[in-house]
C-alpha positions as a LaTeX table, in Angstrom:
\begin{tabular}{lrrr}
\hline
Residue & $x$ (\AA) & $y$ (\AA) & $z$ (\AA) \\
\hline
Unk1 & $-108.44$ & $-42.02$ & $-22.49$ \\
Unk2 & $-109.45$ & $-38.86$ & $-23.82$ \\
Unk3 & $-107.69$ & $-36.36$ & $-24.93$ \\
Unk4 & $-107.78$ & $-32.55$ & $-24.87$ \\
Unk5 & $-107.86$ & $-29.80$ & $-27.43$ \\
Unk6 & $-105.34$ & $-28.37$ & $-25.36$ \\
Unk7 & $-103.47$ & $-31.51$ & $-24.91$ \\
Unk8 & $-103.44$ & $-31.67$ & $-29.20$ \\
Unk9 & $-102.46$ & $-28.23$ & $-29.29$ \\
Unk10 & $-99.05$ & $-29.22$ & $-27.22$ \\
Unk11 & $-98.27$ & $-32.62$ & $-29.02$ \\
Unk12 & $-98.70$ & $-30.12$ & $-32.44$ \\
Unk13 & $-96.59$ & $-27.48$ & $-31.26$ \\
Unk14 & $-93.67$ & $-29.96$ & $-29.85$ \\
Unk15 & $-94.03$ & $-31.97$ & $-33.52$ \\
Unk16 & $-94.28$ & $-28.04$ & $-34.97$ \\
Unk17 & $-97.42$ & $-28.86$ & $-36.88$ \\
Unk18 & $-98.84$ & $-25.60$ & $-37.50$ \\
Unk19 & $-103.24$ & $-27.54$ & $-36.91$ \\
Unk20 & $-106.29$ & $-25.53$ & $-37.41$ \\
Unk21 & $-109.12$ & $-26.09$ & $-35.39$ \\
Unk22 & $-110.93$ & $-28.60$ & $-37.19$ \\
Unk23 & $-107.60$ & $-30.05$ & $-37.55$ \\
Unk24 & $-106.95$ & $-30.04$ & $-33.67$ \\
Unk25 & $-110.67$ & $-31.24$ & $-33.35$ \\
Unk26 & $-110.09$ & $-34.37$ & $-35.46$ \\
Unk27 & $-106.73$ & $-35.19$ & $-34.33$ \\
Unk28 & $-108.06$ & $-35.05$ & $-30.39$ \\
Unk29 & $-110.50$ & $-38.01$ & $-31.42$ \\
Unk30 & $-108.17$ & $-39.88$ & $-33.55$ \\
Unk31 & $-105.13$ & $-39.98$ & $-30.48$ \\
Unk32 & $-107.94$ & $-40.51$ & $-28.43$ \\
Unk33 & $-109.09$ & $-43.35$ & $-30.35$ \\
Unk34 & $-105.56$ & $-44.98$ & $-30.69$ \\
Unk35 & $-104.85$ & $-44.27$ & $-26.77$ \\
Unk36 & $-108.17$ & $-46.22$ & $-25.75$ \\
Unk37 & $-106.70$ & $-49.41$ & $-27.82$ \\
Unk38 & $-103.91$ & $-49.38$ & $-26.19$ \\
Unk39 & $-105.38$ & $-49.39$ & $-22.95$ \\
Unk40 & $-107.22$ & $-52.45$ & $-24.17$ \\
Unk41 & $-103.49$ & $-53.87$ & $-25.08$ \\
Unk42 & $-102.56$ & $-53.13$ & $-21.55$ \\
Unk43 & $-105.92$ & $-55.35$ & $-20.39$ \\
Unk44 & $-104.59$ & $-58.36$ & $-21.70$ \\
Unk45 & $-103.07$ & $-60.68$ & $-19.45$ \\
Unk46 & $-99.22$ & $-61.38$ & $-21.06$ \\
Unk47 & $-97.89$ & $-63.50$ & $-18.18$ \\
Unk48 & $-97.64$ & $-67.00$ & $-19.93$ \\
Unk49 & $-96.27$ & $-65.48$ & $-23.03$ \\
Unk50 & $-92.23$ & $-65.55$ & $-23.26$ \\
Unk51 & $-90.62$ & $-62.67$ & $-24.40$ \\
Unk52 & $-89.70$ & $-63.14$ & $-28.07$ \\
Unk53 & $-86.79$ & $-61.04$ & $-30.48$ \\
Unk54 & $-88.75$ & $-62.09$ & $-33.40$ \\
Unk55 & $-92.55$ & $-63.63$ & $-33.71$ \\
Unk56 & $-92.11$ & $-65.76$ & $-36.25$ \\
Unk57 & $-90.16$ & $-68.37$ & $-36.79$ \\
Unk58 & $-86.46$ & $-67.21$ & $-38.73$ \\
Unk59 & $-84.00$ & $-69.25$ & $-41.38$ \\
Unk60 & $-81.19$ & $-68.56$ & $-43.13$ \\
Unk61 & $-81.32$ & $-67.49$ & $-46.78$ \\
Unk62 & $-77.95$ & $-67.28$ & $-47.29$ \\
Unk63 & $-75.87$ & $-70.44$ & $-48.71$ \\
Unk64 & $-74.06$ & $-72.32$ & $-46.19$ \\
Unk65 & $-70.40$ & $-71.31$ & $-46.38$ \\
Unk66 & $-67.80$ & $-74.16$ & $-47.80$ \\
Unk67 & $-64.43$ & $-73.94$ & $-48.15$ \\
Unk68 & $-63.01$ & $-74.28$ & $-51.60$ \\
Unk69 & $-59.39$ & $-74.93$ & $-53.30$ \\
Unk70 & $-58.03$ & $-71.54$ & $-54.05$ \\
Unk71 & $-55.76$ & $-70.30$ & $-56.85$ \\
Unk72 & $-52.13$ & $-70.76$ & $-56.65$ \\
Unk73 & $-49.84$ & $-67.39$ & $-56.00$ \\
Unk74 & $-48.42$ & $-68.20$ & $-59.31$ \\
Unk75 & $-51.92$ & $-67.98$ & $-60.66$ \\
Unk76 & $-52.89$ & $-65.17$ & $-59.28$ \\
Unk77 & $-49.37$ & $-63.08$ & $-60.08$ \\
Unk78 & $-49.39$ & $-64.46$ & $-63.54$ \\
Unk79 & $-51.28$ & $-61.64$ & $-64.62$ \\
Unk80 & $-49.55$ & $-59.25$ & $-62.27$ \\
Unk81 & $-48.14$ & $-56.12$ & $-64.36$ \\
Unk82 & $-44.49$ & $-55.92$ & $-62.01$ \\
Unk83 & $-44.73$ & $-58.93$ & $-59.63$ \\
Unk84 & $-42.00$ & $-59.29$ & $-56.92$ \\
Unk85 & $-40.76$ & $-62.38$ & $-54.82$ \\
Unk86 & $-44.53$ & $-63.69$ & $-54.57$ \\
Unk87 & $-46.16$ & $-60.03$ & $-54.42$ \\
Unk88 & $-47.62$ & $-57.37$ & $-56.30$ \\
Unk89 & $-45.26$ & $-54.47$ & $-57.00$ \\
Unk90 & $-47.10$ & $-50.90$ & $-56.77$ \\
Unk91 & $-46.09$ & $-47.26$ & $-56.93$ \\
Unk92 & $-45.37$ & $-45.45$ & $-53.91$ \\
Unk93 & $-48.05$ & $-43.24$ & $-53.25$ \\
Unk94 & $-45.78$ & $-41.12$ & $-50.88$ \\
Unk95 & $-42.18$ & $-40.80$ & $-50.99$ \\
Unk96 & $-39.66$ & $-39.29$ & $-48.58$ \\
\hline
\end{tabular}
């Protein structure tokens, strides 16, 4: 599929490419050039192939998740500046 100059001059003005003429002249057979292997794309016959989210084949690469003991509250408070009945005690940040 071949494109026009005119055709180039649109696509350049809608991207707001400001082309020159040999610019318009090379870009018309480079797009042209990409169109016509796509059209070669569209040739092949796809029928037998099942549609695929990824084309090769995935794994995890993260660690598999296991459950561990945790720390006690009294650990964890022990270091607590103003701990109160099992929680941390903070400033208000707004007061009425």
């Amino acid at each position: 599929m071949a494109l026009t100059q005119e055709e180039v001059s649109h696509i350049a003005k809608l991207a707001r490419l400001g082309l020159s003429a040999e610019d318009v002249e090379r870009m018309r057979e480079q797009l042209s050039s990409i169109l016509e292997h796509f059209q070669v794309l569209q040739g092949l016959d796809t029928s037998d192939i099942l549609p695929t989210a990824y084309v090769v084949p995935l794994h995890s690469v993260l660690r598999e998740d296991l459950s561990e003991d945790s720390f006690s509250p009294e650990d964890i408070l022990a270091n607590a500046p103003r701990p109160e009945e099992g929680y941390f005690r903070v400033q208000a940040v707004l007061e009425e």
